[in-house]
mmCIF file of the N, C-alpha and C atoms, coordinates in Angstrom:
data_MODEL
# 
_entry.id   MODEL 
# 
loop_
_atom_site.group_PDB 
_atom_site.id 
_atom_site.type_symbol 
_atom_site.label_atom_id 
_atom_site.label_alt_id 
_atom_site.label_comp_id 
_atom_site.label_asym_id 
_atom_site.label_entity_id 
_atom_site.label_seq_id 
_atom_site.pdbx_PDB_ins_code 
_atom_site.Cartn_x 
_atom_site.Cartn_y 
_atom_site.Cartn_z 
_atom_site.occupancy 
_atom_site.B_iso_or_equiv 
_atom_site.pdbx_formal_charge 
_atom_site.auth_seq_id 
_atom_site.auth_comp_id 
_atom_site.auth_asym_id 
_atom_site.auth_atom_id 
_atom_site.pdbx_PDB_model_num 
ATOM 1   N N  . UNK A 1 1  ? 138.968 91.258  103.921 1.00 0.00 ? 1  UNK A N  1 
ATOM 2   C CA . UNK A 1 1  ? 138.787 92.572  103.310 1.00 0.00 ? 1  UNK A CA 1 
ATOM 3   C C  . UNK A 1 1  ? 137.394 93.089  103.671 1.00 0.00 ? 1  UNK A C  1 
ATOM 4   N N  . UNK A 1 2  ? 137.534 93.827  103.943 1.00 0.00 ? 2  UNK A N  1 
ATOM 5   C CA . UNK A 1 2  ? 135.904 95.221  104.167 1.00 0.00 ? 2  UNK A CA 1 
ATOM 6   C C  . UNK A 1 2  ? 134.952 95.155  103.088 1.00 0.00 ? 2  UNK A C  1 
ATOM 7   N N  . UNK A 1 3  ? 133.222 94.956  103.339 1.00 0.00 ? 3  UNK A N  1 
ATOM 8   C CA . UNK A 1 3  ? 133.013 95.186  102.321 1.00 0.00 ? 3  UNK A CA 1 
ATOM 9   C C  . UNK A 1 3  ? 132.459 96.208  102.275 1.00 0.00 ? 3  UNK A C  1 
ATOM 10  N N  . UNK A 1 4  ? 132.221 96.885  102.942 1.00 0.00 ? 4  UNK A N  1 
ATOM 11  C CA . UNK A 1 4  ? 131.063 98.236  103.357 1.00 0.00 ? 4  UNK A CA 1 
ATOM 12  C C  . UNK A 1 4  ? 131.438 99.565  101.866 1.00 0.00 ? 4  UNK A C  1 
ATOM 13  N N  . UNK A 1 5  ? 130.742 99.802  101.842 1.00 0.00 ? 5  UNK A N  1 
ATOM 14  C CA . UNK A 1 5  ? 130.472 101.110 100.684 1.00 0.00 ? 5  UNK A CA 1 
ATOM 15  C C  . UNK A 1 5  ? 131.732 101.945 100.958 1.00 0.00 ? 5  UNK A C  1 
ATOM 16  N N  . UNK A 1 6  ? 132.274 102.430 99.695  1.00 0.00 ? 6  UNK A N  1 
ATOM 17  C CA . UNK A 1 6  ? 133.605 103.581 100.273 1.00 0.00 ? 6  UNK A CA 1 
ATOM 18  C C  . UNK A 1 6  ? 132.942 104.909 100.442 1.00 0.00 ? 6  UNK A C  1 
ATOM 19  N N  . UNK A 1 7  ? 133.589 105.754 101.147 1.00 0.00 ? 7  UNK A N  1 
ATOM 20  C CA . UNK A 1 7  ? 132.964 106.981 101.189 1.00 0.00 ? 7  UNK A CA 1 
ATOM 21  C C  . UNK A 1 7  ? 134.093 107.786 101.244 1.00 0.00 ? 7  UNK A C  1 
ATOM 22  N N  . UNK A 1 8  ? 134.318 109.023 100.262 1.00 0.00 ? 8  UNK A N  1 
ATOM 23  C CA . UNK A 1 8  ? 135.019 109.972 100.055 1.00 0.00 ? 8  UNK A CA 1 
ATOM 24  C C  . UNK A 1 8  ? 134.798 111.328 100.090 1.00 0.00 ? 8  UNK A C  1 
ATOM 25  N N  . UNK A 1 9  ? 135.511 111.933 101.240 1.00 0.00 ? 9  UNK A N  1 
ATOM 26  C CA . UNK A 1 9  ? 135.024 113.110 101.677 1.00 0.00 ? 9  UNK A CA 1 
ATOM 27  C C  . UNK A 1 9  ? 136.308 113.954 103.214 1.00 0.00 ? 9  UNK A C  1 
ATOM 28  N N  . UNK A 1 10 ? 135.954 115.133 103.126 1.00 0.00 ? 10 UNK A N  1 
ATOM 29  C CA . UNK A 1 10 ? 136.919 116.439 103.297 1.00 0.00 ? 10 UNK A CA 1 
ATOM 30  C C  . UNK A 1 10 ? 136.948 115.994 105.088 1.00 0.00 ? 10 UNK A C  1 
ATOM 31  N N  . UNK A 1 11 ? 138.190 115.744 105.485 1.00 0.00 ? 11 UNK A N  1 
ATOM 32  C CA . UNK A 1 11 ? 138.467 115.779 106.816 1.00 0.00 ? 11 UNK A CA 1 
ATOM 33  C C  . UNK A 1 11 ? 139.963 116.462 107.102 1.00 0.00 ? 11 UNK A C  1 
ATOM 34  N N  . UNK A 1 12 ? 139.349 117.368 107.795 1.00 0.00 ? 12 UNK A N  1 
ATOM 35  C CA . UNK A 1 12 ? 140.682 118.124 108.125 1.00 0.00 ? 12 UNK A CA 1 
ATOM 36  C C  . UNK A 1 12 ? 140.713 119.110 106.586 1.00 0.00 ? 12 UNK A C  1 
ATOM 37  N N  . UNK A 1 13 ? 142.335 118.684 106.562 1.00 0.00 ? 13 UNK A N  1 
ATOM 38  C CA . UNK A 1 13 ? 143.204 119.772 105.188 1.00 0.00 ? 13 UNK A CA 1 
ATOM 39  C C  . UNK A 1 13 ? 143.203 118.958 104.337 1.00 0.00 ? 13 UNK A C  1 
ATOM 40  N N  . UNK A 1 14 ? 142.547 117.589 103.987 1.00 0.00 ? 14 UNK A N  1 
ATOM 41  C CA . UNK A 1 14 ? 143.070 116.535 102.777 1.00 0.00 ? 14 UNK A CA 1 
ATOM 42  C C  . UNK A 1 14 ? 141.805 115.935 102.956 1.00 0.00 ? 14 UNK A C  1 
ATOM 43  N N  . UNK A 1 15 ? 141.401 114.837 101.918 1.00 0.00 ? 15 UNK A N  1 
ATOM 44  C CA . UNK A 1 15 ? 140.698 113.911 101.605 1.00 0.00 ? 15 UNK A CA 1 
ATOM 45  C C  . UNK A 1 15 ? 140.734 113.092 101.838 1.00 0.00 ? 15 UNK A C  1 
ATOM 46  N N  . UNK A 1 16 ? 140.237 112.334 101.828 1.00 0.00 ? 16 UNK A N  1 
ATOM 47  C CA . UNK A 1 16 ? 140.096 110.575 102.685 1.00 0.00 ? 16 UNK A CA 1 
ATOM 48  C C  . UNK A 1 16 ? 138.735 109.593 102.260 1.00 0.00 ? 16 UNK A C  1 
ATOM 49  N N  . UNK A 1 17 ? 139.276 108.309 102.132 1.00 0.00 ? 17 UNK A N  1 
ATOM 50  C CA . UNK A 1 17 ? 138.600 107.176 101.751 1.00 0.00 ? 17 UNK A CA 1 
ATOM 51  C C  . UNK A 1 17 ? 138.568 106.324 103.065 1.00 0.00 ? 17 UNK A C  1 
ATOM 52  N N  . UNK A 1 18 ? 137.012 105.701 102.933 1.00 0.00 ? 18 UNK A N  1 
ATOM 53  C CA . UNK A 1 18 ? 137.012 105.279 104.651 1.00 0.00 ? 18 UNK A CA 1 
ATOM 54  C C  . UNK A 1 18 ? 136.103 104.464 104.177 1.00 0.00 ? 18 UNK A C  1 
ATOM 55  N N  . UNK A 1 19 ? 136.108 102.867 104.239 1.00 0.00 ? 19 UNK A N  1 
ATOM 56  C CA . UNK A 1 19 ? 134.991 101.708 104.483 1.00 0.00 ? 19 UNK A CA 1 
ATOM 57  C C  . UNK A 1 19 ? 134.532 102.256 104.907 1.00 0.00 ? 19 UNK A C  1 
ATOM 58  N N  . UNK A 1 20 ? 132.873 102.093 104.755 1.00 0.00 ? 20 UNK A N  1 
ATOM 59  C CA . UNK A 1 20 ? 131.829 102.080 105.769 1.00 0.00 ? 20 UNK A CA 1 
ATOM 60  C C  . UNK A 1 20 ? 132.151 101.194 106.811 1.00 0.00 ? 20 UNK A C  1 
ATOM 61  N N  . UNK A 1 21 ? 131.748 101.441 108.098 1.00 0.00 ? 21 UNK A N  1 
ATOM 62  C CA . UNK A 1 21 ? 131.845 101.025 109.234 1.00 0.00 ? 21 UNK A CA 1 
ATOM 63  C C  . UNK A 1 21 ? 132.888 100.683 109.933 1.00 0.00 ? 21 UNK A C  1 
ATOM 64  N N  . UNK A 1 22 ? 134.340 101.203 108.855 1.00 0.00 ? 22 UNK A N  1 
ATOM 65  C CA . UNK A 1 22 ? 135.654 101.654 109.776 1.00 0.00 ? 22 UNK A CA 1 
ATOM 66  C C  . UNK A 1 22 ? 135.656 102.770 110.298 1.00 0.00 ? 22 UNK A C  1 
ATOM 67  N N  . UNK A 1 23 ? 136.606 102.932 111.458 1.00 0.00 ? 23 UNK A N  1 
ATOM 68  C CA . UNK A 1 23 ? 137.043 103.704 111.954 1.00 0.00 ? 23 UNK A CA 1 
ATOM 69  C C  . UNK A 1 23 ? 138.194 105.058 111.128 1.00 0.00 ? 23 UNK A C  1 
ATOM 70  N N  . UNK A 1 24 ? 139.345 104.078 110.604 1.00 0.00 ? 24 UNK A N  1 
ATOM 71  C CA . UNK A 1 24 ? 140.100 104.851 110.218 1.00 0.00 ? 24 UNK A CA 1 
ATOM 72  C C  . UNK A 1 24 ? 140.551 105.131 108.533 1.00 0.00 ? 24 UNK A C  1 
ATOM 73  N N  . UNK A 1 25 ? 140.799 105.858 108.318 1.00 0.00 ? 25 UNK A N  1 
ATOM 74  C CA . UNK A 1 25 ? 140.569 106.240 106.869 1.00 0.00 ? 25 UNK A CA 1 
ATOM 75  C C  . UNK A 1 25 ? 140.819 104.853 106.186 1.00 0.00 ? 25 UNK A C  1 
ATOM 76  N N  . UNK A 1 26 ? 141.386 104.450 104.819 1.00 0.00 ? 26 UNK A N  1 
ATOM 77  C CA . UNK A 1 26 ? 142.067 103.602 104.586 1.00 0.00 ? 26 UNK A CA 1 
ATOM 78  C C  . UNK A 1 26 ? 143.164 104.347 103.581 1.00 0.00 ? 26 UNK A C  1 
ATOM 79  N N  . UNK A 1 27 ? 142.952 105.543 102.408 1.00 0.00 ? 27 UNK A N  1 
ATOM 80  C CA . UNK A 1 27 ? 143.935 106.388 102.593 1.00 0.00 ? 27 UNK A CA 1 
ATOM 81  C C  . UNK A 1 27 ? 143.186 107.803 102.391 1.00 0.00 ? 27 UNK A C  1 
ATOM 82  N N  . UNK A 1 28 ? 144.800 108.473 102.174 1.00 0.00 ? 28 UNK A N  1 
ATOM 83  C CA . UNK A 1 28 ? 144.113 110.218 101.676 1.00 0.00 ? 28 UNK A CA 1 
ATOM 84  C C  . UNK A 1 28 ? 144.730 110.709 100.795 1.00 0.00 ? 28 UNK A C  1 
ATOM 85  N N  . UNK A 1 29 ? 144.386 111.839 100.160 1.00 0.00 ? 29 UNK A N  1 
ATOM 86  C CA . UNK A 1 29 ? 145.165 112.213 99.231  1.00 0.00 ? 29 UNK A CA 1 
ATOM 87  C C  . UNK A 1 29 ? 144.988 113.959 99.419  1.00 0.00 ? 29 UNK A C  1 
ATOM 88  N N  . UNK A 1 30 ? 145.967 114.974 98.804  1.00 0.00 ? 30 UNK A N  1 
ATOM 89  C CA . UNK A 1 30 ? 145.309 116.191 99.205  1.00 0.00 ? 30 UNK A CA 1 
ATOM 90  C C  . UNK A 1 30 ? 144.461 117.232 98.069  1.00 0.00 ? 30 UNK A C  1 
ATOM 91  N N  . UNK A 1 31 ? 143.567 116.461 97.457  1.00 0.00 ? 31 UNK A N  1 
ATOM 92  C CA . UNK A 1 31 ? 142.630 116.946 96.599  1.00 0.00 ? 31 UNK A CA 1 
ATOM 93  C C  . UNK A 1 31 ? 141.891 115.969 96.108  1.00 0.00 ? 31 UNK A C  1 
ATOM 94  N N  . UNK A 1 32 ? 140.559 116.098 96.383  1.00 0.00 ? 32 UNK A N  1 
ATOM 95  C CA . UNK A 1 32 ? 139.280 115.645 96.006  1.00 0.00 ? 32 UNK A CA 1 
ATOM 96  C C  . UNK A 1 32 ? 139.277 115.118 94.792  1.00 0.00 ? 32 UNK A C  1 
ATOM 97  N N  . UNK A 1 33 ? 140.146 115.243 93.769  1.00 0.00 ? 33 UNK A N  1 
ATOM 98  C CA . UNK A 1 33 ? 139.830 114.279 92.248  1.00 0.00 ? 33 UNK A CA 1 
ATOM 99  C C  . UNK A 1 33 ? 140.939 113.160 93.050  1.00 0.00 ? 33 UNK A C  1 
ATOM 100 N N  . UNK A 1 34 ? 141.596 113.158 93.410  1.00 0.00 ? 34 UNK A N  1 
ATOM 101 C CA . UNK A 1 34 ? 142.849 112.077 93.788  1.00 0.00 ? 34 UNK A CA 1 
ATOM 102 C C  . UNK A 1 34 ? 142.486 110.955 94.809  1.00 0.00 ? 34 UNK A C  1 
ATOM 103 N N  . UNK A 1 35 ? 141.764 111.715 95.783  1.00 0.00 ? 35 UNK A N  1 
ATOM 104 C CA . UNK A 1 35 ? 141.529 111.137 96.905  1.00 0.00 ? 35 UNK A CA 1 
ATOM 105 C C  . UNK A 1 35 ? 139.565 110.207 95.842  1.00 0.00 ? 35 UNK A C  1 
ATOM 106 N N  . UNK A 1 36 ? 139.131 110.842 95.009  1.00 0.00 ? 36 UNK A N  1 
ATOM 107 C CA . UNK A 1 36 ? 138.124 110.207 94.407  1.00 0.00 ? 36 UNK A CA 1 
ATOM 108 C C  . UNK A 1 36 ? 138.359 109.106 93.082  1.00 0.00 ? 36 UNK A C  1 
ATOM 109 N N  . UNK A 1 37 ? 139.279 109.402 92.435  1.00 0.00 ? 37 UNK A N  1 
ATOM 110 C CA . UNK A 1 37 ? 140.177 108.572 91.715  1.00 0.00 ? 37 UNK A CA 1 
ATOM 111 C C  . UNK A 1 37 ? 140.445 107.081 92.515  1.00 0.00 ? 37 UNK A C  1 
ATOM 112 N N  . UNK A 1 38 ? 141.029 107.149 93.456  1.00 0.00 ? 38 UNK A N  1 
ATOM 113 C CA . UNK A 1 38 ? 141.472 106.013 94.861  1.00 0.00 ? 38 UNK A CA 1 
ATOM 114 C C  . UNK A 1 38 ? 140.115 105.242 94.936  1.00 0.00 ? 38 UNK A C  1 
ATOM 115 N N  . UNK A 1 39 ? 138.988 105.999 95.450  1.00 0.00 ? 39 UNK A N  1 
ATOM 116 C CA . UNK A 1 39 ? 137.937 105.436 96.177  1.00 0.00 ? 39 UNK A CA 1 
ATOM 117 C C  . UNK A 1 39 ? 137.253 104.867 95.230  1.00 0.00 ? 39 UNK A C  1 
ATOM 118 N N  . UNK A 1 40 ? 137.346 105.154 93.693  1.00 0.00 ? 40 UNK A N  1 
ATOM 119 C CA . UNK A 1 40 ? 136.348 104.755 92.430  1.00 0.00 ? 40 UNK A CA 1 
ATOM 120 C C  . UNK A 1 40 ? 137.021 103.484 92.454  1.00 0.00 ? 40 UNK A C  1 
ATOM 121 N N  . UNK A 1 41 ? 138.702 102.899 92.604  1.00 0.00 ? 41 UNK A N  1 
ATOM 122 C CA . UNK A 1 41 ? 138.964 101.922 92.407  1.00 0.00 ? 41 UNK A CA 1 
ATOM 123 C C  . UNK A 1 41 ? 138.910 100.861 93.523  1.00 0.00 ? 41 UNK A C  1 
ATOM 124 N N  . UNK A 1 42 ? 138.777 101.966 94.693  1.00 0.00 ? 42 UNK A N  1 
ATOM 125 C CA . UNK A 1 42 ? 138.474 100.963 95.712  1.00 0.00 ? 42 UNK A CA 1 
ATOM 126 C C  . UNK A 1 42 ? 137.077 100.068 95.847  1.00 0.00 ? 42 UNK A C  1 
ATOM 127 N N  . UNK A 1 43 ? 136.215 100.812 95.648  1.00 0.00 ? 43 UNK A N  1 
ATOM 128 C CA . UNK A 1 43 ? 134.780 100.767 94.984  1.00 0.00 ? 43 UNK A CA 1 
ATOM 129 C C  . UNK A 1 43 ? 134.447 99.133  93.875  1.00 0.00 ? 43 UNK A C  1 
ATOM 130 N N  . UNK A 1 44 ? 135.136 99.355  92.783  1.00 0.00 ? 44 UNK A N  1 
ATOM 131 C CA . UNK A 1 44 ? 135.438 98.398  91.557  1.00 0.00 ? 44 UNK A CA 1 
ATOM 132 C C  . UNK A 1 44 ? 135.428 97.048  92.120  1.00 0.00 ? 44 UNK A C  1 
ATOM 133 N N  . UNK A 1 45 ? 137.168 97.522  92.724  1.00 0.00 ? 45 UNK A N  1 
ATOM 134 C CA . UNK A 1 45 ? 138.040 96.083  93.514  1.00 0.00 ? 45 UNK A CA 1 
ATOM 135 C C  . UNK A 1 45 ? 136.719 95.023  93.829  1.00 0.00 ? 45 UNK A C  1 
ATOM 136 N N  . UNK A 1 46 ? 135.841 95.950  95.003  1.00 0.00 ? 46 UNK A N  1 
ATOM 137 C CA . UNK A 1 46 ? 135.126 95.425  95.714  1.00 0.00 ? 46 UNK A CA 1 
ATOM 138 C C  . UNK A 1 46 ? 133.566 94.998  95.379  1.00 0.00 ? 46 UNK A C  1 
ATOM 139 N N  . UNK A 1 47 ? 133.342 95.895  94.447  1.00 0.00 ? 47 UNK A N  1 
ATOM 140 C CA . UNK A 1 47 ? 132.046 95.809  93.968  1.00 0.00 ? 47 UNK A CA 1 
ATOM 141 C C  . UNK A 1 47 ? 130.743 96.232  95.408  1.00 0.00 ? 47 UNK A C  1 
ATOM 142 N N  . UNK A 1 48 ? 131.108 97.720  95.152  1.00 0.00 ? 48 UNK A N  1 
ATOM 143 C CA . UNK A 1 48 ? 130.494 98.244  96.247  1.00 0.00 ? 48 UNK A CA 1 
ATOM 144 C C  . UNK A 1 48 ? 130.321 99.701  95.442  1.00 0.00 ? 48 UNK A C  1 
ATOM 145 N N  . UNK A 1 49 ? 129.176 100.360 95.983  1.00 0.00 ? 49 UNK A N  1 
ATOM 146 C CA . UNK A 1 49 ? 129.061 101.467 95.841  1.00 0.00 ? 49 UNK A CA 1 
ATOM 147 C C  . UNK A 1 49 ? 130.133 102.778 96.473  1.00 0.00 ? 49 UNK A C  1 
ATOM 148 N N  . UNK A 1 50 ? 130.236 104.068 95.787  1.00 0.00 ? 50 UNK A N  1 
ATOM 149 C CA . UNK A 1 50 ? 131.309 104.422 96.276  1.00 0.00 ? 50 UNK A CA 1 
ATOM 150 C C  . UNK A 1 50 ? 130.518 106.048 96.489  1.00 0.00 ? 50 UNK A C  1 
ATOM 151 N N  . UNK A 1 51 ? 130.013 106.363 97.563  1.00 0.00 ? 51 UNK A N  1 
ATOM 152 C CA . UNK A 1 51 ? 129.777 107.793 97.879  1.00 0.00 ? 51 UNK A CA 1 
ATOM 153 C C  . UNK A 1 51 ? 130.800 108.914 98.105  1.00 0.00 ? 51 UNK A C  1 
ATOM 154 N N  . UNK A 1 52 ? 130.629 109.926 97.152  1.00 0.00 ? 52 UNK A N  1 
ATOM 155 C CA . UNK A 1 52 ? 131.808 110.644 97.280  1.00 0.00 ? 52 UNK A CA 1 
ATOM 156 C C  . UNK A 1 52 ? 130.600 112.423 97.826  1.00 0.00 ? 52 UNK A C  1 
ATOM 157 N N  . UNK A 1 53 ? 131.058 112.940 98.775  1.00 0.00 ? 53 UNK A N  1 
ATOM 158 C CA . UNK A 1 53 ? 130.737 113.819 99.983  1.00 0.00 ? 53 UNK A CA 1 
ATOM 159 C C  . UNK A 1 53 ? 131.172 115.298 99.115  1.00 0.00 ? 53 UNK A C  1 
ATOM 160 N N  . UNK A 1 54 ? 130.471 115.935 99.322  1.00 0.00 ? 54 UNK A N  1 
ATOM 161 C CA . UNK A 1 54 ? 131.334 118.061 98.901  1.00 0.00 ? 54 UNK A CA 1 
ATOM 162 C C  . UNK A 1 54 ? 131.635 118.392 100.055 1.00 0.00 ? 54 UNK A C  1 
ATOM 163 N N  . UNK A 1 55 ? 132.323 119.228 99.965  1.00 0.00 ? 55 UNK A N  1 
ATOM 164 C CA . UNK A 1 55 ? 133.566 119.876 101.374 1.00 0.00 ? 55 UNK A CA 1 
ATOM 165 C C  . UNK A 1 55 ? 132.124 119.736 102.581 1.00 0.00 ? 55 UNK A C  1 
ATOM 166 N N  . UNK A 1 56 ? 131.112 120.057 102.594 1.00 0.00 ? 56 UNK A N  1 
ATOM 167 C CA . UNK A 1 56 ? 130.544 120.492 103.440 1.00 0.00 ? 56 UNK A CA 1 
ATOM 168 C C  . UNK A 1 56 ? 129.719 119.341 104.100 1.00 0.00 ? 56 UNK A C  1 
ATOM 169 N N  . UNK A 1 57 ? 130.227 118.043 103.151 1.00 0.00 ? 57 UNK A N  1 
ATOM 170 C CA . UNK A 1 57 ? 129.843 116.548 104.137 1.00 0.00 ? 57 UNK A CA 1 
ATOM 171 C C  . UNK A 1 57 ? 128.422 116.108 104.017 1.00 0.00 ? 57 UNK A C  1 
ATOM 172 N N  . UNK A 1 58 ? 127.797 116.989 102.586 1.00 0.00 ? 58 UNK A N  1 
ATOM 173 C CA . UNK A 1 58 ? 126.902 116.424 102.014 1.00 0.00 ? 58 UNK A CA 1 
ATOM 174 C C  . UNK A 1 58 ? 127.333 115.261 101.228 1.00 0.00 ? 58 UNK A C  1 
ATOM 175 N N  . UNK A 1 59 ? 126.051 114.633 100.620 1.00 0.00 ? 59 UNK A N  1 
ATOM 176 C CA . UNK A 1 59 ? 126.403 113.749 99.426  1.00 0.00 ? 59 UNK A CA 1 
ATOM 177 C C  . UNK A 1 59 ? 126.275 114.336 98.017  1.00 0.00 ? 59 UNK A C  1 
ATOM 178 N N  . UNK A 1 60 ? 127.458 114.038 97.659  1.00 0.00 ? 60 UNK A N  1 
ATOM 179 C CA . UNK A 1 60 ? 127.509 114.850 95.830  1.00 0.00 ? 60 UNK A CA 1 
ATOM 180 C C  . UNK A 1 60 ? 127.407 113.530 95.616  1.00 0.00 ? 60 UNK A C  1 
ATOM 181 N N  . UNK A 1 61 ? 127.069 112.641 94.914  1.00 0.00 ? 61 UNK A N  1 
ATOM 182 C CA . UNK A 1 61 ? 126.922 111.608 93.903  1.00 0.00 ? 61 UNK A CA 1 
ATOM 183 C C  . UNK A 1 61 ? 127.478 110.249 94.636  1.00 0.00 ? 61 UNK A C  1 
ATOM 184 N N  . UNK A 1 62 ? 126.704 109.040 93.542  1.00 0.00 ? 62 UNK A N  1 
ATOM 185 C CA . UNK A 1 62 ? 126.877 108.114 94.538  1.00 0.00 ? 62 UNK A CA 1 
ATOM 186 C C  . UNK A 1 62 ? 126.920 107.320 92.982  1.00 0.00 ? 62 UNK A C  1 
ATOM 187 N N  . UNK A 1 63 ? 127.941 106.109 92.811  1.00 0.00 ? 63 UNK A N  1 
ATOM 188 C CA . UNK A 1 63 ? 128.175 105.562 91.596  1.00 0.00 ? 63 UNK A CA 1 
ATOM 189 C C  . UNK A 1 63 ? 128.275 103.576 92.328  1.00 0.00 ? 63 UNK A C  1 
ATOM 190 N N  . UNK A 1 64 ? 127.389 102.769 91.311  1.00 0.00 ? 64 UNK A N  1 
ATOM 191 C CA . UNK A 1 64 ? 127.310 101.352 92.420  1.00 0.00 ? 64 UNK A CA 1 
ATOM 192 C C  . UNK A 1 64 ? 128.437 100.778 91.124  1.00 0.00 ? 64 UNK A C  1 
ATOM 193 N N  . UNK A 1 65 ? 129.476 99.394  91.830  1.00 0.00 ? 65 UNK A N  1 
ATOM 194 C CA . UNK A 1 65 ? 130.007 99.136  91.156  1.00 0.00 ? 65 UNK A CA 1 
ATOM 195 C C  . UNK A 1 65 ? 129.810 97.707  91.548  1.00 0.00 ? 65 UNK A C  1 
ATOM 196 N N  . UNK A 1 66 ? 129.661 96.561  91.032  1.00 0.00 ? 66 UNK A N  1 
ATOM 197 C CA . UNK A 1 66 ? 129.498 96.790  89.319  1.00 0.00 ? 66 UNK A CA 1 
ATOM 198 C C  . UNK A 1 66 ? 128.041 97.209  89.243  1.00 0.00 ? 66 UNK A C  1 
ATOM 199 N N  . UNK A 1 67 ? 127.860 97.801  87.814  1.00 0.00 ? 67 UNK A N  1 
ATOM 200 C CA . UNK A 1 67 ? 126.530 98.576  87.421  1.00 0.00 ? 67 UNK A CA 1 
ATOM 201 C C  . UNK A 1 67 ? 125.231 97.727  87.352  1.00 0.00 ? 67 UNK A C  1 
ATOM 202 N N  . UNK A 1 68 ? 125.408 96.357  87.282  1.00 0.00 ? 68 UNK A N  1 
ATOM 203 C CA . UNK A 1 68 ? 124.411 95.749  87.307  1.00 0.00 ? 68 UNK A CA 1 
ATOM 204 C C  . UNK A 1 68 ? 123.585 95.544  89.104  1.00 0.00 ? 68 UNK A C  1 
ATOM 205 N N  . UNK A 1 69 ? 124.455 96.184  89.749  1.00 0.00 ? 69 UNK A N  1 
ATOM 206 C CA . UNK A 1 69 ? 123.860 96.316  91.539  1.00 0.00 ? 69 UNK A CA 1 
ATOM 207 C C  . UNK A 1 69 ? 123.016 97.520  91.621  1.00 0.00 ? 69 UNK A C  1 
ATOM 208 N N  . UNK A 1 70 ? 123.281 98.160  90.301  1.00 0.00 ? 70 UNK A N  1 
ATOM 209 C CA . UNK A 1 70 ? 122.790 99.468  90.771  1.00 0.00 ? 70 UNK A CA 1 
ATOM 210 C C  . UNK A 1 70 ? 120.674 99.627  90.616  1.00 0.00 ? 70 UNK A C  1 
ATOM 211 N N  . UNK A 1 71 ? 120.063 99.796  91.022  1.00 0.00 ? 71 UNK A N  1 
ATOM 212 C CA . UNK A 1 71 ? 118.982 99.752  91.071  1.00 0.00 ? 71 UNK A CA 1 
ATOM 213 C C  . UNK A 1 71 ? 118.323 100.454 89.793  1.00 0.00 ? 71 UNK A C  1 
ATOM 214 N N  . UNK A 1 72 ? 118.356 101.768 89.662  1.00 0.00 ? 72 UNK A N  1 
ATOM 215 C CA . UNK A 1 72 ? 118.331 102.597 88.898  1.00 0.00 ? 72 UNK A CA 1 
ATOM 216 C C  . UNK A 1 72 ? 118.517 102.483 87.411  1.00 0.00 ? 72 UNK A C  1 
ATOM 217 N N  . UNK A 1 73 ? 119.520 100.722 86.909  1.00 0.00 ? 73 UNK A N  1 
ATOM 218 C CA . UNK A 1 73 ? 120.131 100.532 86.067  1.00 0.00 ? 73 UNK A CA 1 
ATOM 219 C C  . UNK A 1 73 ? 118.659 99.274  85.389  1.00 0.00 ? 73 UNK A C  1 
ATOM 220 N N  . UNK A 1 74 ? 118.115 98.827  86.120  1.00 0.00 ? 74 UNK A N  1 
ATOM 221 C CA . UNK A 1 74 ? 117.019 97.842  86.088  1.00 0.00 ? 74 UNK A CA 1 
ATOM 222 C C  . UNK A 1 74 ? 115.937 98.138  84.966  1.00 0.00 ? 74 UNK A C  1 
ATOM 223 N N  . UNK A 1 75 ? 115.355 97.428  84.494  1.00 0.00 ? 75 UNK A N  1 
ATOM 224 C CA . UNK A 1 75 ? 114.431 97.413  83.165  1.00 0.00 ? 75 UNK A CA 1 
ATOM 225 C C  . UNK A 1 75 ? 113.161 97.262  84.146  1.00 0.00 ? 75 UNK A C  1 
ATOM 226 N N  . UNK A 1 76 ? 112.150 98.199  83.802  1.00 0.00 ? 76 UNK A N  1 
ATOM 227 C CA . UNK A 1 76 ? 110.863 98.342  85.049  1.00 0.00 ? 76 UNK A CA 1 
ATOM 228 C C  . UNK A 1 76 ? 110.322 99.154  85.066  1.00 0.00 ? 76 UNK A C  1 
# 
């Protein structure tokens, strides 16, 4: 299994979830809560951060799973 970060974001007419450092999606869905819904659990499964992209292929938000990876979450 892949462990690379998921990333969710607008290709083409639909949405898509794509390991980091794959090639090809792994799935899609045709709206951005659905296709982000997918990637939050793909994310979990794996315990990876899950970047989810706005139509225009910026980064809108970035959520680490599990929360104790997350940096930000740290006493400091």
């Amino acid at each position: 299994m892949a462990t690379g970060d998921i990333h969710t974001s607008k290709q083409g007419d639909k949405w898509v979830n794509r390991v980091e450092g794959n090639e090809r999606a792994s799935n899609t869905a045709p709206t951005k809560a659905e296709a982000q819904a997918k990637g939050k659990d793909m994310a979990i499964q794996r315990g990876t951060e899950h970047v989810v992209h706005k139509q225009d292929g910026t980064i809108g938000e970035r959520n680490t799973y599990p929360r104790s990876r997350d940096p930000r979450s740290s006493k400091g």
